[in-house]
N, CA, C and O of each residue as an XYZ file, in Angstrom:
424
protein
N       0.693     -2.280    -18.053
C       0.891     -1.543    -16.824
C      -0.413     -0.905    -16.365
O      -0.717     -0.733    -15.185
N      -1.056     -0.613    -17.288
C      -2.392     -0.090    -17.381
C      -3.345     -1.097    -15.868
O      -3.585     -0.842    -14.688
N      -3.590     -2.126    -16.693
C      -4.304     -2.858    -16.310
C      -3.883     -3.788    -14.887
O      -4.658     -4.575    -14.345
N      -2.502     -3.504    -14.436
C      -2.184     -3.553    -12.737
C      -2.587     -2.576    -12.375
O      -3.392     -2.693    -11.451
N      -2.336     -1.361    -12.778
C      -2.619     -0.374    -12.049
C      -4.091     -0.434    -11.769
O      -4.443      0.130    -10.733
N      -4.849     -0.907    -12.363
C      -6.438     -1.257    -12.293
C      -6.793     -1.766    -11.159
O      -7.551     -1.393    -10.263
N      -5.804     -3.129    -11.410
C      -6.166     -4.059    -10.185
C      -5.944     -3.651     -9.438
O      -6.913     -3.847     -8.704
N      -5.065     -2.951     -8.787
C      -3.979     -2.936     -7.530
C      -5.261     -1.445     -6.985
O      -5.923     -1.579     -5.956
N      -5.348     -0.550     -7.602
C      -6.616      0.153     -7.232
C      -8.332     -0.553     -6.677
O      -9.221     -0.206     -5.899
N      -8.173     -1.264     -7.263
C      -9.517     -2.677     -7.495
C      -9.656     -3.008     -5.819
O     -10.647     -2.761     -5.132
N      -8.202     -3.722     -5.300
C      -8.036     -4.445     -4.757
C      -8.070     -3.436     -3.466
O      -8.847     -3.541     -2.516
N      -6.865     -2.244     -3.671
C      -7.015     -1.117     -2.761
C      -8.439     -0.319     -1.979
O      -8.628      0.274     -0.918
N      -9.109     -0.624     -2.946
C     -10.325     -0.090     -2.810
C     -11.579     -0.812     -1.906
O     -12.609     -0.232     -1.562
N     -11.277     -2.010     -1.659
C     -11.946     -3.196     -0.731
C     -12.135     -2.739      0.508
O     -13.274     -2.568      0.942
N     -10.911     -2.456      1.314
C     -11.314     -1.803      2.431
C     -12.111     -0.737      2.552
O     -11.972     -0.119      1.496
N     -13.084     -0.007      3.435
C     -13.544      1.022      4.320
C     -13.089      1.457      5.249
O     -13.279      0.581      6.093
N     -12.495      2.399      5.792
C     -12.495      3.231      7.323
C     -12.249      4.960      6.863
O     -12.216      5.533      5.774
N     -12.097      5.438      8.355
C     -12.653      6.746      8.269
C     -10.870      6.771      8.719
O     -10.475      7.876      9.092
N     -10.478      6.347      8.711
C      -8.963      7.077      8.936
C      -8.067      7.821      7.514
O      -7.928      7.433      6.354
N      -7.640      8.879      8.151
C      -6.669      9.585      7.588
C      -5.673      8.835      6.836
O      -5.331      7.716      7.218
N      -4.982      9.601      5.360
C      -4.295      8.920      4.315
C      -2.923      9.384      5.092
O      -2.825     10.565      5.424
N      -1.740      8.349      5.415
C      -0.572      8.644      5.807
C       0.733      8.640      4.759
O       1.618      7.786      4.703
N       0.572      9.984      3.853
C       1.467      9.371      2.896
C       2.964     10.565      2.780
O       2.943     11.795      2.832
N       3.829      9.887      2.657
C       4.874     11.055      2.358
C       3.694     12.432      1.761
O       2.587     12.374      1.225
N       4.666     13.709      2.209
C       4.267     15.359      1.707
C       5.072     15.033      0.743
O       6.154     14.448      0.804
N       4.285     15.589     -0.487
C       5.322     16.353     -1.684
C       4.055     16.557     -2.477
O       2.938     16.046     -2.397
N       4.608     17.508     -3.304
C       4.082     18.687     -4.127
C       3.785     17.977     -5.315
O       2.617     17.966     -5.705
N       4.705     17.355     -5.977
C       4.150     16.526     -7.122
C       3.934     14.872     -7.215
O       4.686     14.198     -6.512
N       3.284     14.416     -7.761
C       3.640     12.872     -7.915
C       3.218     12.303     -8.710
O       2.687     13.102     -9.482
N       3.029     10.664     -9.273
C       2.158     10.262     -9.867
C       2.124      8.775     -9.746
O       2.857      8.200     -8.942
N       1.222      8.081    -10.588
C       0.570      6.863    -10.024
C       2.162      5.857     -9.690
O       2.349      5.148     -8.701
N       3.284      6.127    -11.027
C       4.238      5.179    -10.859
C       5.117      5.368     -9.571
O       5.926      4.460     -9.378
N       5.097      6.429     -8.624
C       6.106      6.678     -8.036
C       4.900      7.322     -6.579
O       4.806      8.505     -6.251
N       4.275      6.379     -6.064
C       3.378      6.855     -5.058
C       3.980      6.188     -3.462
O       3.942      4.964     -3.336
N       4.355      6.784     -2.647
C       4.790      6.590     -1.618
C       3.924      6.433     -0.784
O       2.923      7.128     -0.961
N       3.919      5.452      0.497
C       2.803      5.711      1.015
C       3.885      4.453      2.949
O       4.430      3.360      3.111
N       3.666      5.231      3.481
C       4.687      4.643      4.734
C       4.118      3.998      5.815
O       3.029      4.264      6.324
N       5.012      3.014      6.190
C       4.350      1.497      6.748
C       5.021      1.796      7.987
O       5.828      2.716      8.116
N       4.660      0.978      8.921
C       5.531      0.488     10.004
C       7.094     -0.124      9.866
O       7.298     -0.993      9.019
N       7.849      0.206     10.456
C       9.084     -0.544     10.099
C       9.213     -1.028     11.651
O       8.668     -0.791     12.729
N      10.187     -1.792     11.164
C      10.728     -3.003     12.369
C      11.786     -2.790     13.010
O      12.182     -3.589     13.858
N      12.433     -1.661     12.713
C      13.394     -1.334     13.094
C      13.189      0.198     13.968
O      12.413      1.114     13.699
N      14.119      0.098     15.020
C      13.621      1.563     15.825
C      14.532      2.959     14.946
O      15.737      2.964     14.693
N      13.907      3.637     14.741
C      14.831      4.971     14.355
C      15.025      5.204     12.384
O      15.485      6.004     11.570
N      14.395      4.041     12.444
C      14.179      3.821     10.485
C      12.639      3.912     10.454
O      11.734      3.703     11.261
N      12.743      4.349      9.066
C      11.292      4.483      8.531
C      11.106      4.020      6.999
O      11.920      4.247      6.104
N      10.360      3.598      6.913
C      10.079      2.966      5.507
C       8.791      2.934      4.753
O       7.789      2.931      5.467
N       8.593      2.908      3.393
C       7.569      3.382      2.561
C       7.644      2.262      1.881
O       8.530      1.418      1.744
N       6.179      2.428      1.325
C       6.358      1.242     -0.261
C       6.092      2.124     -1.245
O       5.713      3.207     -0.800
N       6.173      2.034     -2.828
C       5.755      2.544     -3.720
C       4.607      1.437     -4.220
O       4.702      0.226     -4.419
N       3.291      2.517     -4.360
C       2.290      1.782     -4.383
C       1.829      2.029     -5.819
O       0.659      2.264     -6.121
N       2.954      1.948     -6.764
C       3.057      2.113     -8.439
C       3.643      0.382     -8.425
O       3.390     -0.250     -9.450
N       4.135     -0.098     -7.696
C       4.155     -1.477     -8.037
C       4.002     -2.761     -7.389
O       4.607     -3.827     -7.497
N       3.033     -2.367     -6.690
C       2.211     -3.029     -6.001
C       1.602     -4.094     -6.722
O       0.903     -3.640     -7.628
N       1.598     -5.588     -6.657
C       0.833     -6.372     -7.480
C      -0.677     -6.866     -6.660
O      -1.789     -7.025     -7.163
N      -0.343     -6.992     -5.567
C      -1.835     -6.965     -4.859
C      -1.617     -7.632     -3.321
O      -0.600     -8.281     -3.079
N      -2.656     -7.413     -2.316
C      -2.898     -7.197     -1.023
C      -3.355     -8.186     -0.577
O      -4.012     -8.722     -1.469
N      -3.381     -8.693      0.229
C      -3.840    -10.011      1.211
C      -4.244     -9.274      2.718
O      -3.419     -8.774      3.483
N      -5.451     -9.329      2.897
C      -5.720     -9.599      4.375
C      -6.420    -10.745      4.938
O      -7.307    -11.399      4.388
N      -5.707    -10.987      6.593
C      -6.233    -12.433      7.098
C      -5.782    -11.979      8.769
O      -4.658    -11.840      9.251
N      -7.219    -11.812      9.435
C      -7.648    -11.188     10.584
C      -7.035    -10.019     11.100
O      -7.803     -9.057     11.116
N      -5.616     -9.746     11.630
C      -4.958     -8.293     11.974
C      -3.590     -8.768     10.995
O      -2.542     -8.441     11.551
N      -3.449     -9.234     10.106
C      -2.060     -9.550      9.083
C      -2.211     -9.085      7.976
O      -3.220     -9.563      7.458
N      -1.609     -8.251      7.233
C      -1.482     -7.408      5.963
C      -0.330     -8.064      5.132
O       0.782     -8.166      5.651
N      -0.511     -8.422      4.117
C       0.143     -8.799      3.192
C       0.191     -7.875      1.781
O      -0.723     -7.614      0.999
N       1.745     -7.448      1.759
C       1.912     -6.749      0.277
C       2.687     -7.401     -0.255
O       3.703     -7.761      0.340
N       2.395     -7.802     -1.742
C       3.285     -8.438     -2.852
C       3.734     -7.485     -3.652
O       2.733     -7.077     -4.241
N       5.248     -6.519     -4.245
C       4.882     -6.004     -4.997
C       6.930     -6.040     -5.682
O       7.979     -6.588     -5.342
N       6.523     -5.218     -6.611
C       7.912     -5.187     -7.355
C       8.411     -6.317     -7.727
O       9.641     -6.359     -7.741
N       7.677     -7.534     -8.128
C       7.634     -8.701     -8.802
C       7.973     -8.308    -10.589
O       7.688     -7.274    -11.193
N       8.631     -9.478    -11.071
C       9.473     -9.409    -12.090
C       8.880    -10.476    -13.146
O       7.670    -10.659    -13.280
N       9.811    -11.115    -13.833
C       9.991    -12.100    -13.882
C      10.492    -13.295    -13.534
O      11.356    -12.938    -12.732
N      10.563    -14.696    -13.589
C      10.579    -15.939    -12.510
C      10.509    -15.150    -11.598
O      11.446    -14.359    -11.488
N       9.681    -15.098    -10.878
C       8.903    -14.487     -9.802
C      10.064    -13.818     -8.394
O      10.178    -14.151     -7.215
N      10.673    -12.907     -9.126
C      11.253    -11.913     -8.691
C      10.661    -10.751     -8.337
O      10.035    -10.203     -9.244
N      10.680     -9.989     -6.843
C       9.646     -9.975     -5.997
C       9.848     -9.568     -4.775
O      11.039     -9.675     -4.481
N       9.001     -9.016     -3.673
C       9.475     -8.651     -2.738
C       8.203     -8.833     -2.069
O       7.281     -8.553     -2.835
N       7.726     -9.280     -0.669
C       6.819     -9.030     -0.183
C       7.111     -8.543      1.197
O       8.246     -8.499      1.671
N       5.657     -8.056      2.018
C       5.864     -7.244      3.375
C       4.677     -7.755      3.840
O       3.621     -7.840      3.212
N       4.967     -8.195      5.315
C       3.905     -8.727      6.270
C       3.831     -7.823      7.309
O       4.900     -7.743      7.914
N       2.741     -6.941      7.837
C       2.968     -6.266      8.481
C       1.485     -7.145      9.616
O       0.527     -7.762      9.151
N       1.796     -6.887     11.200
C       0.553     -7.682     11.643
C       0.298     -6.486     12.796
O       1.274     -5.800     13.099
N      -0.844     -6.253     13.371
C      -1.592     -5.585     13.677
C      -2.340     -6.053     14.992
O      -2.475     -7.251     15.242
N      -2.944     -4.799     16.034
C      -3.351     -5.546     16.915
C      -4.818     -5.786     16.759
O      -5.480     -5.762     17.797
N      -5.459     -6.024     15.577
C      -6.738     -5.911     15.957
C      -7.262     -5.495     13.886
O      -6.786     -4.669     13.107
N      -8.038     -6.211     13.762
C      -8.164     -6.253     12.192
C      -8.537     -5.211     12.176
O      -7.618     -4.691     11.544
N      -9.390     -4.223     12.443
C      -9.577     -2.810     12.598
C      -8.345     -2.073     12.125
O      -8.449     -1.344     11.138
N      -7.458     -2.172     12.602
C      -6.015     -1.441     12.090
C      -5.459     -2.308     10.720
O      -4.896     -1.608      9.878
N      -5.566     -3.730     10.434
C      -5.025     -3.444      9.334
C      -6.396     -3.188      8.704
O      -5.721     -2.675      7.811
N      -7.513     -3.061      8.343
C      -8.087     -2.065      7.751
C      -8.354     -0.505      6.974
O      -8.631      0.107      5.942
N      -8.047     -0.463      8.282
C      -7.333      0.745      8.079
C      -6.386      1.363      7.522
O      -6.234      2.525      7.143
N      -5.464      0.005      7.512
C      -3.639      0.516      6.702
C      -4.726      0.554      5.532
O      -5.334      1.534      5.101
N      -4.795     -0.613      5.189
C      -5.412     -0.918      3.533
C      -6.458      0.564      2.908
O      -6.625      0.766      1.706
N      -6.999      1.371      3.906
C      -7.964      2.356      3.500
C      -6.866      3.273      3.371
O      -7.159      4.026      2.442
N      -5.863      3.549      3.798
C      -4.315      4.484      3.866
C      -3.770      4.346      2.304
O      -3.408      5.166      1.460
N      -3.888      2.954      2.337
C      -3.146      2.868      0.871
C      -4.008      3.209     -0.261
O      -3.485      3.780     -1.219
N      -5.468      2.892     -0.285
C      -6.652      3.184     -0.910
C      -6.401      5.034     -1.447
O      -5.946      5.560     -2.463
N      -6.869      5.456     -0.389
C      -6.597      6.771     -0.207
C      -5.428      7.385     -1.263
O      -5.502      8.074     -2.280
N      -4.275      6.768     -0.482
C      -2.718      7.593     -0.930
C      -2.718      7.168     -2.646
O      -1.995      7.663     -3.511
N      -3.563      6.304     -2.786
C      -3.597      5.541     -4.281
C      -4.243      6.529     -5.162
O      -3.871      6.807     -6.302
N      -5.213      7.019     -4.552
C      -6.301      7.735     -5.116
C      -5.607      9.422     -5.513
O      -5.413     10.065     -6.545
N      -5.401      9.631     -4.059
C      -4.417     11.191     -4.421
C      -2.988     11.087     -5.638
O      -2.744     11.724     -6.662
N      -2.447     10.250     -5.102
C      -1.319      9.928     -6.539
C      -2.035     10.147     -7.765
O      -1.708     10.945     -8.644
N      -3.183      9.271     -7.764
C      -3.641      9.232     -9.432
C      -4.278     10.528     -9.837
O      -4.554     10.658    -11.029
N      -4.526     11.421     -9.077
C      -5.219     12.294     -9.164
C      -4.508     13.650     -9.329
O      -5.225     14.643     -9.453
N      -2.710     13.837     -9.347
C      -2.400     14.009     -9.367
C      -1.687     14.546    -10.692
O      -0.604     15.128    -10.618
């Protein structure tokens, strides 16, 4: 577990920007249980990932790719989120960087 958590920081850490970390408020936390909130697709819902099981990130021009909560036989969940302008998903990815960093630090 150690050594995802490595990567998934590794990988988090690729991006640069100067934008602000958007992550759930709360008082305590830690690396396994790090919230950190996406766009949802739906109007009037809101949704987070936990970025404790995150297996790793894909970007490809304004398209964000998260793989995470994968199992065994590749049991799994992924999230495509797309963007107007690679600048923003950059940015998500520096959000998650960030919210990664405060969790662990925690």
């Amino acid at each position: 577990m150690v050594a995802l958590r490595s990567l998934v920081c590794a990988c988090l850490a690729l991006a640069a920007s100067s934008a602000p970390a958007q992550s759930v408020p709360h008082a305590a936390g830690s690396v396994s249980f790090c919230l950190l909130q996406v766009p949802s697709s739906e109007p009037g819902r809101q949704r987070w990932v936990n970025l404790g099981i995150v297996q790793y990130v894909e970007t490809a021009q304004n398209e964000l790719h998260i793989v995470y909560g994968g199992g065994n036989f590749g049991a799994g969940y992924d999230l495509r989120l797309v963007y107007a302008s690679p600048e923003e998903a950059a940015a998500q990815v520096d959000r998650m960087r960030q919210t990664a960093a405060e969790c662990a630090a925690r």
